[in-house]
C-alpha positions as CSV (number, residue, x, y, z in Angstrom):
1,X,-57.7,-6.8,16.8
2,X,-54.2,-7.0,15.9
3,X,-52.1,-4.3,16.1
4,X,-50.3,-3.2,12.6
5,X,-46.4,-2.5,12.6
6,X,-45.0,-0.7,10.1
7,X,-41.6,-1.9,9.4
8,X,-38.9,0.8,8.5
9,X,-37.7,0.9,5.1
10,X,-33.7,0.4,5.1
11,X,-32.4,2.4,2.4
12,X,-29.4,0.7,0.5
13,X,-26.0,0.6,1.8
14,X,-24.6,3.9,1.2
15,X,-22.1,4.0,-2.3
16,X,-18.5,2.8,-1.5
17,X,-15.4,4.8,0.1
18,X,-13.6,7.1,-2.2
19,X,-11.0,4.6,-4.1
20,X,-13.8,3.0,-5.4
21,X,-16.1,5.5,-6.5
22,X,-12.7,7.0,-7.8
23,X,-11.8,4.1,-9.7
24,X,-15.4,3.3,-11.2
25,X,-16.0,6.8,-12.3
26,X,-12.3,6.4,-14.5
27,X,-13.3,3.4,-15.8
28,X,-16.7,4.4,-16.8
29,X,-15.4,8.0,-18.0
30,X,-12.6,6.5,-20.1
31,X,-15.6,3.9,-21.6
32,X,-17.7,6.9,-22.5
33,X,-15.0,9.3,-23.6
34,X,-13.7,6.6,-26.0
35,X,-17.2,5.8,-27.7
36,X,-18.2,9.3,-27.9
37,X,-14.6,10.3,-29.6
38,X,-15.2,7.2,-31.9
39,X,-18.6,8.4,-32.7
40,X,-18.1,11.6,-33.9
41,X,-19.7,12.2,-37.8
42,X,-20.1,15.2,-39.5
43,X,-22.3,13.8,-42.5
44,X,-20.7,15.8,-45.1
45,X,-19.9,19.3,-42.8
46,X,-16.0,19.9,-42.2
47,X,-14.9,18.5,-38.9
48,X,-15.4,21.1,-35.6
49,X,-13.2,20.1,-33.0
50,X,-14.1,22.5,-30.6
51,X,-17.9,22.4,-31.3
52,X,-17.1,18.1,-30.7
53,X,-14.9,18.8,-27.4
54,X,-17.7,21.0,-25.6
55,X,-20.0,18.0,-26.7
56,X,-17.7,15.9,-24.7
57,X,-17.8,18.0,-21.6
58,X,-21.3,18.6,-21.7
59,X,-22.2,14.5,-21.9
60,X,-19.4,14.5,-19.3
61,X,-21.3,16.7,-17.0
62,X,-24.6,15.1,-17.8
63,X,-23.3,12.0,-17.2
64,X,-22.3,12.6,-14.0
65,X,-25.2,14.7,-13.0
66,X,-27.7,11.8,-13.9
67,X,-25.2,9.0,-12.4
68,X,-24.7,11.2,-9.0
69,X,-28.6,11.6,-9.0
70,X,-29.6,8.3,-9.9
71,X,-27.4,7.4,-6.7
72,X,-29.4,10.2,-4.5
73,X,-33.2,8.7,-6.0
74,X,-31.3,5.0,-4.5
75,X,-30.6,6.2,-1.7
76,X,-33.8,8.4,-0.6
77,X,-35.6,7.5,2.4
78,X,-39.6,8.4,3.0
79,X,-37.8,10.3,6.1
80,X,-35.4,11.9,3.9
81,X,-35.5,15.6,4.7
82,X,-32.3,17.0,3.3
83,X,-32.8,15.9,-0.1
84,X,-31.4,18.3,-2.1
85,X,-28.2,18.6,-0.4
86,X,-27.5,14.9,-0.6
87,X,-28.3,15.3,-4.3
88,X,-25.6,17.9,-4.8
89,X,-23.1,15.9,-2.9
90,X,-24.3,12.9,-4.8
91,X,-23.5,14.7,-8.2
92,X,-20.5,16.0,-6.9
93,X,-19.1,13.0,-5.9
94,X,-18.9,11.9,-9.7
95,X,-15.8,14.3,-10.8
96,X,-13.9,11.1,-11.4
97,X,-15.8,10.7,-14.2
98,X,-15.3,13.8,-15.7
99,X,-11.8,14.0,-15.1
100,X,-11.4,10.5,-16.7
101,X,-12.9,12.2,-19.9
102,X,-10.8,15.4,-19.7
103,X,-8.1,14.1,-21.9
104,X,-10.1,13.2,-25.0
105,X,-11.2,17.1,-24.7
106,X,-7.6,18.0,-24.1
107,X,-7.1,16.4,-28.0
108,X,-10.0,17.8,-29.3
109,X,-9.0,21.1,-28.0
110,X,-5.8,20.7,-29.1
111,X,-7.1,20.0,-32.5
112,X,-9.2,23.0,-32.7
113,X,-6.4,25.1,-32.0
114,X,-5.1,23.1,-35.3
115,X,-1.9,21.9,-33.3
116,X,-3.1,18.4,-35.1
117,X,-6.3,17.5,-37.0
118,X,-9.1,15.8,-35.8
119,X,-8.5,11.8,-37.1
120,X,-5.2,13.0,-35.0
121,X,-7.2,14.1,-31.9
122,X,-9.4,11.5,-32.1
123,X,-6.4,8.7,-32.7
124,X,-4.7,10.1,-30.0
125,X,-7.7,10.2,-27.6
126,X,-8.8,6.2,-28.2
127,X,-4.7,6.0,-27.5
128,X,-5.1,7.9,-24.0
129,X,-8.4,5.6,-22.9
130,X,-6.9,2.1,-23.9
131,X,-3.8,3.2,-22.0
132,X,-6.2,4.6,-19.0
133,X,-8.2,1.9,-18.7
134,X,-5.5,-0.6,-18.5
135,X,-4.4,1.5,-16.0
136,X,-7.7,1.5,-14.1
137,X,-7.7,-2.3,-14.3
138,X,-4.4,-2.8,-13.1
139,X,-4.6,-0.4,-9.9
140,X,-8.1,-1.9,-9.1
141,X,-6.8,-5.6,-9.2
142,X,-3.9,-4.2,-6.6
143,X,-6.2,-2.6,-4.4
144,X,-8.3,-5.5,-4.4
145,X,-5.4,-7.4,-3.3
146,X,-4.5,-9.3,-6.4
147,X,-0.8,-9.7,-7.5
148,X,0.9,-8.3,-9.9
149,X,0.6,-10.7,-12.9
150,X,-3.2,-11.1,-11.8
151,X,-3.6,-6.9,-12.2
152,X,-1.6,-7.2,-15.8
153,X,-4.3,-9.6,-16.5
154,X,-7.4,-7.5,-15.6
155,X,-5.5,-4.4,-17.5
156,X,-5.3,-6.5,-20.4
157,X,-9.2,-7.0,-20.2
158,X,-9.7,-3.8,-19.7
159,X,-7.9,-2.7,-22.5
160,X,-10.2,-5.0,-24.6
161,X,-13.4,-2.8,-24.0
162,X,-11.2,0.1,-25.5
163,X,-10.1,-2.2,-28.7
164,X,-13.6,-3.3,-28.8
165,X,-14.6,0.6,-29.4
166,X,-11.3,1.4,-31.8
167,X,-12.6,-1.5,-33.9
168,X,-15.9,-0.5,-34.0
169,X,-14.6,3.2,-34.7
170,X,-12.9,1.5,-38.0
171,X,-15.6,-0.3,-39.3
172,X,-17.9,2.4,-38.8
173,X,-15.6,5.3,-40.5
């Protein structure tokens, strides 16, 4: 009879040092912050900035509870005993993303408190995340060792994803 071994089931390399989680979660929060701005509709009701910036947060904080989950479910083991904590730390570990969208409900704020009106907010938002994510790029080009021109490059790139969503914003509106 042959003896049956049960081979252990590695679990996934663990999710990458801080730099890069923090520059993937800016990236993808300036990404959704930009569509969601560009998305907004009010099908015929006056504009509510500050029912549309608590929307923001609120997909903000789903977002990164699902993301930072999804990464705990990944990285579960059938050993796994401390499950919940790891899922909390998980989640946590996604404030980059939420930050990234804080400025878009910085304008919308700012529009509900009528210091501008909402096209302005939402202008001014789209303005914010182009300039972020070329920012995003550029830093993670550096870090990954590239040179400067190289960087400008992957900003540029970057930036495109953001046009890509301010054109779309136009054709839709």
């Amino acid at each position: 009879m042959s003896e049956s071994r049960s081979v252990p089931v590695q679990p996934p390399p663990r999710r990458a040092g801080p730099l890069q989680r923090l520059l993937f979660g800016g990236v993808y929060g300036s990404v959704l912050a930009s569509a969601l701005v560009a998305a907004l509709g009010h099908e015929g009701r006056p504009p509510d900035p500050g029912y549309d910036a608590l929307w923001v947060a609120l997909t903000a904080a789903a977002s990164a509870a699902a993301h930072g989950y999804a990464h705990s479910i990944a990285h579960r083991t059938s050993d796994d005993k401390h499950v919940t904590p790891s899922a909390v730390r998980s989640v946590l570990m996604e404030w980059p993303l939420v930050a990234a969208m804080v400025p878009t409900m910085f304008a919308l704020f700012g529009a509900y408190a009528e210091w501008w009106g909402e096209d302005g907010a939402v202008d001014v938002a789209l303005t914010i995340n182009m300039v972020a994510l070329f920012g995003w790029g550029v830093w993670a080009a550096r870090v990954a060792g590239r040179r400067w021109a190289a960087s400008f490059r992957v900003g540029g790139v970057d930036v495109l994803i953001g046009l890509l969503i301010v054109i779309a914003n136009m054709l839709i509106h």
